[in-house]
C-alpha beads as a LAMMPS data file, in Angstrom:
LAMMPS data file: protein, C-alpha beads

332 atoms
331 bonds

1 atom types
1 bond types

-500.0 500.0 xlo xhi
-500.0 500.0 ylo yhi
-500.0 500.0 zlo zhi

Masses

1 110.0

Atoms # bond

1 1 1 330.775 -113.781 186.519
2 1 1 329.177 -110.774 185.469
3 1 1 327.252 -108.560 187.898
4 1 1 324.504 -108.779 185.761
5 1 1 324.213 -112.299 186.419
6 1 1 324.917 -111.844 190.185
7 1 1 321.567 -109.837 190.692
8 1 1 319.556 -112.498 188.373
9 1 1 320.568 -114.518 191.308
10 1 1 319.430 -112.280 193.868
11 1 1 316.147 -111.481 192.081
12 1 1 315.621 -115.126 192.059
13 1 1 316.961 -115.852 195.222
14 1 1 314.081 -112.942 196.835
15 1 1 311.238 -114.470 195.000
16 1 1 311.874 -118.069 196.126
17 1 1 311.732 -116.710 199.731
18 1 1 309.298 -113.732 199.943
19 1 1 306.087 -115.664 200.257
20 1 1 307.239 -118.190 203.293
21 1 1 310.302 -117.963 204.682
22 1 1 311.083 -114.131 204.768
23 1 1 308.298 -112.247 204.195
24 1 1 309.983 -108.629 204.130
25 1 1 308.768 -105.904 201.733
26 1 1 312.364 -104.865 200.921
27 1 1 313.777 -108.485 200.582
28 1 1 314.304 -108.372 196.375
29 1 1 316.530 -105.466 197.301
30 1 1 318.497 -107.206 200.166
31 1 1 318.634 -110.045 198.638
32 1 1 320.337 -108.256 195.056
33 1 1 322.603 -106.536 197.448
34 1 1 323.835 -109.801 198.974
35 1 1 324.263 -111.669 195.641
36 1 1 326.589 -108.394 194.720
37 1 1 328.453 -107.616 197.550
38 1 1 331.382 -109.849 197.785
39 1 1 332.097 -107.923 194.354
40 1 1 333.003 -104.673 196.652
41 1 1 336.854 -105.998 197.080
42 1 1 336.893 -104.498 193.137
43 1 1 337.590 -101.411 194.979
44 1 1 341.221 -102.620 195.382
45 1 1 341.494 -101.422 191.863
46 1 1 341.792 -98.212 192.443
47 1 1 345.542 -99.194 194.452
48 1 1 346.642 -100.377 191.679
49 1 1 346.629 -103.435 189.181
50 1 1 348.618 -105.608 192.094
51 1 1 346.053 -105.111 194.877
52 1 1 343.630 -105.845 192.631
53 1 1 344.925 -109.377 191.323
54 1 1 345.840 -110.052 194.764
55 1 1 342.478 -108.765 197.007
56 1 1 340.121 -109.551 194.346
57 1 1 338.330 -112.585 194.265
58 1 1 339.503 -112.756 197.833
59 1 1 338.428 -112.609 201.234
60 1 1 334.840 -111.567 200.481
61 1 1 335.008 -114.855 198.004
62 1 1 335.854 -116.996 200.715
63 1 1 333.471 -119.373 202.554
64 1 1 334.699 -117.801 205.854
65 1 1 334.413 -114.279 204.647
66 1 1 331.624 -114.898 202.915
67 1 1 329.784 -115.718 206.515
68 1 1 331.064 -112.969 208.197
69 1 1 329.550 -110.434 205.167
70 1 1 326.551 -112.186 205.185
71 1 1 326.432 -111.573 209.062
72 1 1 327.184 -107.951 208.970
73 1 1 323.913 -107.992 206.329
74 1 1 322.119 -109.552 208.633
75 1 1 322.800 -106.901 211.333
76 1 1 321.964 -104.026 209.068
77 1 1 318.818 -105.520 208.189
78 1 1 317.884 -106.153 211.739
79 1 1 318.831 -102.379 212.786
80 1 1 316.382 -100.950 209.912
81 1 1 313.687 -103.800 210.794
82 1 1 313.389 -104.959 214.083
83 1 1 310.927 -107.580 213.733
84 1 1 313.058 -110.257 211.231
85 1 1 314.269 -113.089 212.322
86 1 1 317.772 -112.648 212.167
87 1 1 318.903 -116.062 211.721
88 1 1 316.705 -116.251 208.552
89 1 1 318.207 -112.944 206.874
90 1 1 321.227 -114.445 207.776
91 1 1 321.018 -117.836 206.207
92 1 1 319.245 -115.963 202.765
93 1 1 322.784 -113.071 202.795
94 1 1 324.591 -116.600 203.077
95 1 1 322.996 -118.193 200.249
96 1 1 322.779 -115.538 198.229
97 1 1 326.964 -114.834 199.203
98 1 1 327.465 -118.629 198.121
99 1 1 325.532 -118.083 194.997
100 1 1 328.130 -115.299 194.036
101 1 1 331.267 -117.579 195.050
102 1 1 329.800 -120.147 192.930
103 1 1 329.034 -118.538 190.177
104 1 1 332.645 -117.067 190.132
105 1 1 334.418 -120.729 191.136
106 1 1 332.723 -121.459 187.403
107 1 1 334.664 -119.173 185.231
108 1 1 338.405 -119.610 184.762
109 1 1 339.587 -116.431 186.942
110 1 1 340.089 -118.292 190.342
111 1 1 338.516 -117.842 193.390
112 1 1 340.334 -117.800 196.697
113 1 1 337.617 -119.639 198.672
114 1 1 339.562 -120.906 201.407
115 1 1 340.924 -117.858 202.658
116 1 1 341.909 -116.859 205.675
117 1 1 343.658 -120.281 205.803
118 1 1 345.106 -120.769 202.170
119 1 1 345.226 -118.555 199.022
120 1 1 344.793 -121.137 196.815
121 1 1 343.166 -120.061 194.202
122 1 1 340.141 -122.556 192.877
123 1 1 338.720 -122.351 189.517
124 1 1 336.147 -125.311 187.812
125 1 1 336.000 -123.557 184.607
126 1 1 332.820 -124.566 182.456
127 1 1 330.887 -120.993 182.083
128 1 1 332.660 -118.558 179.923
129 1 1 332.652 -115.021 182.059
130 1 1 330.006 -113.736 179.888
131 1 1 327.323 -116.211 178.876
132 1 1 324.145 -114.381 177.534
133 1 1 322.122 -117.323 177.033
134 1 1 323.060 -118.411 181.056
135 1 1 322.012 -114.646 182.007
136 1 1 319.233 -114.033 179.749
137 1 1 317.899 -117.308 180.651
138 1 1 317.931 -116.502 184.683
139 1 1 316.353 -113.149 183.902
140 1 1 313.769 -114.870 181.985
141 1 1 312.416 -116.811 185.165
142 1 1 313.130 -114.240 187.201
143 1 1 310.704 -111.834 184.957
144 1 1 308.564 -114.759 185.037
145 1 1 308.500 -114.769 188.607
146 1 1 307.398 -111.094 188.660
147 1 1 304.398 -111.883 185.909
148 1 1 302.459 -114.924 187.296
149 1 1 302.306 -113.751 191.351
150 1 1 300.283 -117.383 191.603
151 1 1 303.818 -119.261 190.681
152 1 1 306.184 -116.701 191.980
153 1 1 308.100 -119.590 193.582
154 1 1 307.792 -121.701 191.239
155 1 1 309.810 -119.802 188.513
156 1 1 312.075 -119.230 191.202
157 1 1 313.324 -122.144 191.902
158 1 1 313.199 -123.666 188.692
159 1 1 315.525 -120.547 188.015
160 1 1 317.934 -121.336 190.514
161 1 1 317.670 -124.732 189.977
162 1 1 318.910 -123.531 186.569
163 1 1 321.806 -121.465 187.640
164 1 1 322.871 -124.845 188.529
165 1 1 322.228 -127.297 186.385
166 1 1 323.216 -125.200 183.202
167 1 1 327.118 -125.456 184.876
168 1 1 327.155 -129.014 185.709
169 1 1 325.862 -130.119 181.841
170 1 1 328.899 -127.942 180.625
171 1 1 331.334 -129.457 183.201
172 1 1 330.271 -132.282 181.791
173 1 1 330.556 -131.834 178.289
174 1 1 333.507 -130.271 179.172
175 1 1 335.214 -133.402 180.274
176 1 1 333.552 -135.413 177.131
177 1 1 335.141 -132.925 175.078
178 1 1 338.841 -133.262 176.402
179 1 1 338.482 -137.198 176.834
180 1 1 337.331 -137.424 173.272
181 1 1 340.254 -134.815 172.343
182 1 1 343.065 -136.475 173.908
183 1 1 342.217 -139.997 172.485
184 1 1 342.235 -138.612 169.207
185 1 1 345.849 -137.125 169.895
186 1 1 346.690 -140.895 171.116
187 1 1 345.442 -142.447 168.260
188 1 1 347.527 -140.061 165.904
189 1 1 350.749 -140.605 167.871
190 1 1 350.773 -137.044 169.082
191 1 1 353.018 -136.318 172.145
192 1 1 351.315 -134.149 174.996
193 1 1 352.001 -133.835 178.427
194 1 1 348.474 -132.677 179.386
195 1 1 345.286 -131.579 177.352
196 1 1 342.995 -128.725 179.397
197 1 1 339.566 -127.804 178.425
198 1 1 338.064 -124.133 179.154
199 1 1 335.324 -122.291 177.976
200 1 1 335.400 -120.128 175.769
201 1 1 333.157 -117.258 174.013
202 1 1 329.711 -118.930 173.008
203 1 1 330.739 -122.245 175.191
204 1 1 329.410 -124.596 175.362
205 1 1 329.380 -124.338 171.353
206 1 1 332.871 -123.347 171.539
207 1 1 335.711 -124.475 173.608
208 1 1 339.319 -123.793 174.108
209 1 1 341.687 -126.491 173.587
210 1 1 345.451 -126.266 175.546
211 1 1 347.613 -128.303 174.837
212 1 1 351.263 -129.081 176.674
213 1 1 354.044 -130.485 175.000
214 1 1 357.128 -129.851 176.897
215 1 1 358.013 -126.275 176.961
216 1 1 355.151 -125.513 174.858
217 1 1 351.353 -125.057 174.701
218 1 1 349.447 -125.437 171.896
219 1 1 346.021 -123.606 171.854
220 1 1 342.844 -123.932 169.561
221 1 1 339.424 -123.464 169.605
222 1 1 336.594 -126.961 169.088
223 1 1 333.237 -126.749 167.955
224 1 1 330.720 -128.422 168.505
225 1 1 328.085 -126.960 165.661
226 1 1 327.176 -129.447 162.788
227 1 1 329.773 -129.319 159.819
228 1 1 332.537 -127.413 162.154
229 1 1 335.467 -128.381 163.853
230 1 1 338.979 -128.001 165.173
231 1 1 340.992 -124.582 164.099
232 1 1 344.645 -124.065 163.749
233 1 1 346.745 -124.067 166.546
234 1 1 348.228 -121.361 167.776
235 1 1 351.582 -122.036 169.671
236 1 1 353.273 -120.425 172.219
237 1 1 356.421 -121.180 174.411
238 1 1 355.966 -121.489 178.086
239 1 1 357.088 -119.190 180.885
240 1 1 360.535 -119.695 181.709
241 1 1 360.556 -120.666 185.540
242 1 1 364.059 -119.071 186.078
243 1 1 363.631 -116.286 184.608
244 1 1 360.184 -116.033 186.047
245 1 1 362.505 -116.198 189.853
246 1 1 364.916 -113.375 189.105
247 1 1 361.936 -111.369 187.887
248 1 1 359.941 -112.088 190.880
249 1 1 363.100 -111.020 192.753
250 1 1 362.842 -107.578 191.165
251 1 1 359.552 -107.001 191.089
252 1 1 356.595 -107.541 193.784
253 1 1 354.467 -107.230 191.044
254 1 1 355.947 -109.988 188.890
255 1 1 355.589 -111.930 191.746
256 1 1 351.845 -111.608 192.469
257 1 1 351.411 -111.828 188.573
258 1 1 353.198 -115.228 188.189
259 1 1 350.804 -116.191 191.776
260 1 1 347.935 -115.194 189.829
261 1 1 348.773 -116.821 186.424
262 1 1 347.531 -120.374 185.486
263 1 1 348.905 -121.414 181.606
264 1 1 352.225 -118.666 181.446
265 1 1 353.244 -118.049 178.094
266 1 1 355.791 -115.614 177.150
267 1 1 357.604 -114.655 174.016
268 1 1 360.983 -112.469 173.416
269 1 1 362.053 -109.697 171.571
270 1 1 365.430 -108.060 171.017
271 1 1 365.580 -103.920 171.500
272 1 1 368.405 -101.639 171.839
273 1 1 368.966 -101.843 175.492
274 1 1 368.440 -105.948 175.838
275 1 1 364.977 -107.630 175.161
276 1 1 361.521 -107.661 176.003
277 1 1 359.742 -110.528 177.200
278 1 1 355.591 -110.147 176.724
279 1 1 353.876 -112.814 179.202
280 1 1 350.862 -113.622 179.350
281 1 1 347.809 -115.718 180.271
282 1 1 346.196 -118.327 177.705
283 1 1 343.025 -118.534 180.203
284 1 1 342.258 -114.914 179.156
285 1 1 343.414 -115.924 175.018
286 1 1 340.046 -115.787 173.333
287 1 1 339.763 -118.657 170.577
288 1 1 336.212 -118.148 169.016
289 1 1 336.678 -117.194 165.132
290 1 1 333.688 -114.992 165.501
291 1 1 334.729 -112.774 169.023
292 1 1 338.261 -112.745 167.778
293 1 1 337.103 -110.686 164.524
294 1 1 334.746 -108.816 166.907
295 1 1 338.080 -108.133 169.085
296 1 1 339.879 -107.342 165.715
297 1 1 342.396 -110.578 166.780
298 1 1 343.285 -107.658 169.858
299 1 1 345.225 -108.384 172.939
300 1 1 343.866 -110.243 175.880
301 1 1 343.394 -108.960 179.190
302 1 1 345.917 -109.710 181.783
303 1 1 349.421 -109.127 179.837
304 1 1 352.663 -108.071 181.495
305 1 1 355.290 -106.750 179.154
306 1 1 358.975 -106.512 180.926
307 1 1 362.192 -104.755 179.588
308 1 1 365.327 -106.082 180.489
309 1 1 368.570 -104.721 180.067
310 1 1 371.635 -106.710 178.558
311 1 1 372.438 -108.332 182.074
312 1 1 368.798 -109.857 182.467
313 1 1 367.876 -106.601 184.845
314 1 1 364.267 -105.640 184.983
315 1 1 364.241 -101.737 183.763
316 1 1 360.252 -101.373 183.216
317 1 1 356.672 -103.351 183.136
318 1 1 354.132 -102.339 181.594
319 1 1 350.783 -104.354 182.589
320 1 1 348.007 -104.180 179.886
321 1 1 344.756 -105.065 181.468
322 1 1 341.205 -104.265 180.080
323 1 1 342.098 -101.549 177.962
324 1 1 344.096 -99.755 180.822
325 1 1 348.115 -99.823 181.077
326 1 1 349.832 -99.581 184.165
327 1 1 353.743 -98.960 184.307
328 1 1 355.909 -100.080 186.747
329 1 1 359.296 -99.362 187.173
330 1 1 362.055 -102.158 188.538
331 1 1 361.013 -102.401 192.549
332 1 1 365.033 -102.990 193.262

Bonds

1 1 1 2
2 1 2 3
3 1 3 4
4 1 4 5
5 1 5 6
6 1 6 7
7 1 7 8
8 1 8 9
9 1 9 10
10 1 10 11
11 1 11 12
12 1 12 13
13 1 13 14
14 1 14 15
15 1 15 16
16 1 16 17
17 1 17 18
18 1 18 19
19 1 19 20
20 1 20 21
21 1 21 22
22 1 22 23
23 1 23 24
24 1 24 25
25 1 25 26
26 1 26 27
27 1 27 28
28 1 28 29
29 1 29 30
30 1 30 31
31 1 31 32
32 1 32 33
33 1 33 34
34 1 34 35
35 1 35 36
36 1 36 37
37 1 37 38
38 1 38 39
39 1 39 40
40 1 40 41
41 1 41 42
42 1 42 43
43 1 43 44
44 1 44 45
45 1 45 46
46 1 46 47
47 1 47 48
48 1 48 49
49 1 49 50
50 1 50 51
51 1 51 52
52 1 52 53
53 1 53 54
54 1 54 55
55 1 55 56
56 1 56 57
57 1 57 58
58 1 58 59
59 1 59 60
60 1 60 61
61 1 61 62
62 1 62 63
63 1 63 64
64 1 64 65
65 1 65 66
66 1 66 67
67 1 67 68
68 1 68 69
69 1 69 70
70 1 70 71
71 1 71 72
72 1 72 73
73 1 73 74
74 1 74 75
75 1 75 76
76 1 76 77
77 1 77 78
78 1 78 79
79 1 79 80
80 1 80 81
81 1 81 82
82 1 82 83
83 1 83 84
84 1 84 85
85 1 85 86
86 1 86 87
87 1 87 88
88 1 88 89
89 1 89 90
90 1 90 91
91 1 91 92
92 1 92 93
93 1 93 94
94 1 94 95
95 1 95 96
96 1 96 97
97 1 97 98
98 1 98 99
99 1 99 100
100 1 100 101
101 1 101 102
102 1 102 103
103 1 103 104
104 1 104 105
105 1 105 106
106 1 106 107
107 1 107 108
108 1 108 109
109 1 109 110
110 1 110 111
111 1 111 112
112 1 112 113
113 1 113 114
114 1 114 115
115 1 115 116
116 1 116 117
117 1 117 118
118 1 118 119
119 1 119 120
120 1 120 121
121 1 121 122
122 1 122 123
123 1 123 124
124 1 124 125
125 1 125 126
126 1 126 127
127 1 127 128
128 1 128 129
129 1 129 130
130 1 130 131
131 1 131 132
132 1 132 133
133 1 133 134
134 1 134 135
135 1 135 136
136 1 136 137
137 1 137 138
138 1 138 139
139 1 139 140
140 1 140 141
141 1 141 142
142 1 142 143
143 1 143 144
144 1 144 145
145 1 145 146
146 1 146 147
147 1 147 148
148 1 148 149
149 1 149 150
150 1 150 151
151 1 151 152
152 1 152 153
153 1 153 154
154 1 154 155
155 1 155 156
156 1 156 157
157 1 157 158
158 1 158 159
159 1 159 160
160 1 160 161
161 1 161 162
162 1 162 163
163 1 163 164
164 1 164 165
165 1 165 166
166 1 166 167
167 1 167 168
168 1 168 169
169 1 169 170
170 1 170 171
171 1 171 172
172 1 172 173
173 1 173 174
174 1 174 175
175 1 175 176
176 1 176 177
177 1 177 178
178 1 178 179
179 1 179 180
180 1 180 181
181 1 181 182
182 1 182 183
183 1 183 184
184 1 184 185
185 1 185 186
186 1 186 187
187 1 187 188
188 1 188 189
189 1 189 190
190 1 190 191
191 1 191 192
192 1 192 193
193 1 193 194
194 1 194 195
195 1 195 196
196 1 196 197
197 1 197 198
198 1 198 199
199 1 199 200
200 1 200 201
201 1 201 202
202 1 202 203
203 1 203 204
204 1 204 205
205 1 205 206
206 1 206 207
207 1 207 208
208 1 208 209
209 1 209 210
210 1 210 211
211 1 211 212
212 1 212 213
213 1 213 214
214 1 214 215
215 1 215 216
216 1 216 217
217 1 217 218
218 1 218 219
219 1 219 220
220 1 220 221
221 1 221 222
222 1 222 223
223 1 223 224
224 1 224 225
225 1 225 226
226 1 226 227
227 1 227 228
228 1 228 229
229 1 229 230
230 1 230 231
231 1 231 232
232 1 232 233
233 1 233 234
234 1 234 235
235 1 235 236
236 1 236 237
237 1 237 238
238 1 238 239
239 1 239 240
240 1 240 241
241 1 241 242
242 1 242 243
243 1 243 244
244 1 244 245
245 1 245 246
246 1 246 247
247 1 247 248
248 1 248 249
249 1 249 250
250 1 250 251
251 1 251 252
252 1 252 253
253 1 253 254
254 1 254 255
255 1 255 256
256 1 256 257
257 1 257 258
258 1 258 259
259 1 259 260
260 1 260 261
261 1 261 262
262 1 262 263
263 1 263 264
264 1 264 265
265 1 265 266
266 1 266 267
267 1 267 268
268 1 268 269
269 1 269 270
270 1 270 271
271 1 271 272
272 1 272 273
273 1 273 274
274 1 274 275
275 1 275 276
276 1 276 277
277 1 277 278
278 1 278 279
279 1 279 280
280 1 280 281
281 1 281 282
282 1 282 283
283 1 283 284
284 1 284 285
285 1 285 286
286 1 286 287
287 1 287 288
288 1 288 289
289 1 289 290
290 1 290 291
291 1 291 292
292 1 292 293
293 1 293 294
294 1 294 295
295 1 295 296
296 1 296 297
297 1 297 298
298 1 298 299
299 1 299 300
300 1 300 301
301 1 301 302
302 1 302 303
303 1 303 304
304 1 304 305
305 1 305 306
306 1 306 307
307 1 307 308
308 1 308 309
309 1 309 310
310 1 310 311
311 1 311 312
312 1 312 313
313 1 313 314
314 1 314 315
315 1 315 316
316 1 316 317
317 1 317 318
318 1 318 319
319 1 319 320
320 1 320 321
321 1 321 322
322 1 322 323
323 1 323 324
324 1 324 325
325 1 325 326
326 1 326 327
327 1 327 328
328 1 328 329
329 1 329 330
330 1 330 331
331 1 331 332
């Protein structure tokens, strides 16, 4: 999720507990910085793209590492202010940590939660990664909060009560909306191996439709606004596994990318020296009619572009993420 969204969470998370549990002059502060801070593994960025996909959304996402940040919070608080309760500061650094992980478990980026022992990365996608009426709406109790001292609390916890239920009613209107989708593909005789719901720009008024039917996927965007409907589909051939292997062989990179990757799609093109193969995600494919005229129908984030040579040799990559390119050259 956003940071944005992350403090909202803190803000409300301070206010719920200032009057009773932790009465601390500084704990809206501490309490923003612990709803932030398992963002900090961002600074794997600046080693590169592969770091990054690999580190992010990592240990400081995990339940485990989660604790032990929310420990080390504690401590600092307790070193500044001797009279806390530590075991209080600790359990509101937790809650606030677990806020974050959640929050980030709802978008469809994957979240490697169970680290140290797995990393599996898990991913209940019903928020799209920016929601401004989500955010707005948290700030709005949270300012609340702030403006009528008598029912601080109050506005609090109805605002974290919020940052809850607002994902569960998507979830579930989520699943309504690929139930209802993939009876009306049954009833039509359409062929699919699997029909996945995610959010998408403006969800839960819009959602992304993928489709599999053998080695394709089939993406489109579902409204649920009065008088709209189903778009076009937009198809796209799926990853080659084998090729995906000898690349992988090559290439660390490749290797972490195809880890990170959920729905693969890739496409070829011949050049002078053998082809080029673009890959990339369809979680990151934004289907909304209005963003992708915003976006002027641009590339999504997340995109690995890989040169070959006539023998099937990787010669470069070039990764394409958030408006930054990254080349790579072949590892072997």
């Amino acid at each position: 999720m956003d940071p944005v969204t992350h403090l909202a969470s803190g803000i409300l998370a301070g206010q719920a507990v200032r009057d009773g549990f932790l009465p601390w002059k500084r704990i809206i502060p501490f309490c923003m910085l612990a709803a932030w801070i398992p963002d900090i593994d961002n600074l794997f960025s600046l080693l590169g793209p592969g770091p990054y996909l690999l580190y992010h959304r990592g240990i400081t996402h995990s339940f485990v590492g989660g604790l032990a940040v929310a420990l080390l919070l504690a401590l600092a608080a307790k070193a500044f202010n001797r009279s806390l309760a530590a075991w209080r500061v600790a359990a509101v650094a937790y809650g606030c940590v677990l806020a974050h992980i959640f929050l980030d478990l709802i978008t469809n980026y994957g979240t490697q939660i169970y680290l140290p022992f797995t990393h599996a990365r898990a991913s209940f996608p019903c928020v799209f990664i920016i929601d401004p009426f989500f955010t707005l709406t948290l700030l709005a109790f949270g300012t609340l909060s702030f403006m009528a001292k008598p029912k601080r609390r109050f506005f609090a916890v109805v605002g974290l009560a919020w940052l809850v239920i607002y994902p569960l009613s998507n979830a579930t209107l989520r699943e309504n909306v690929g139930s209802l989708y993939a009876r009306k593909l049954a009833s039509q005789g359409v062929p699919f191996d699997g029909v996945h719901v995610q959010p998408d720009a403006f969800s839960p008024l819009w959602w992304k439709i993928i489709m599999e039917q053998g080695d394709t996927y089939r993406v489109t965007s579902v409204s649920l606004l009065p008088g709209k409907g189903m778009d076009g589909f937009k198809t796209f051939r799926k990853a080659d596994p084998a090729l995906l292997d000898s690349l992988a062989a090559q290439s660390e990179f490749v290797d972490i990318y195809r880890w990170f990757s959920r729905f693969l799609a890739m496409e070829e093109q011949a050049t002078e020296h053998g082809r080029l193969v673009i890959f990339r995600d369809l979680r990151f494919l934004v289907m909304t009619p209005a963003v992708q005229g915003l976006m002027g129908n641009g590339e999504a984030p997340f995109v690995l572009q890989v040169e070959l040579d006539g023998q099937g040799r990787l010669m470069r990559a070039v990764f394409l993420q958030r408006g930054e390119t990254v080349v790579f050259q072949a590892a072997n």
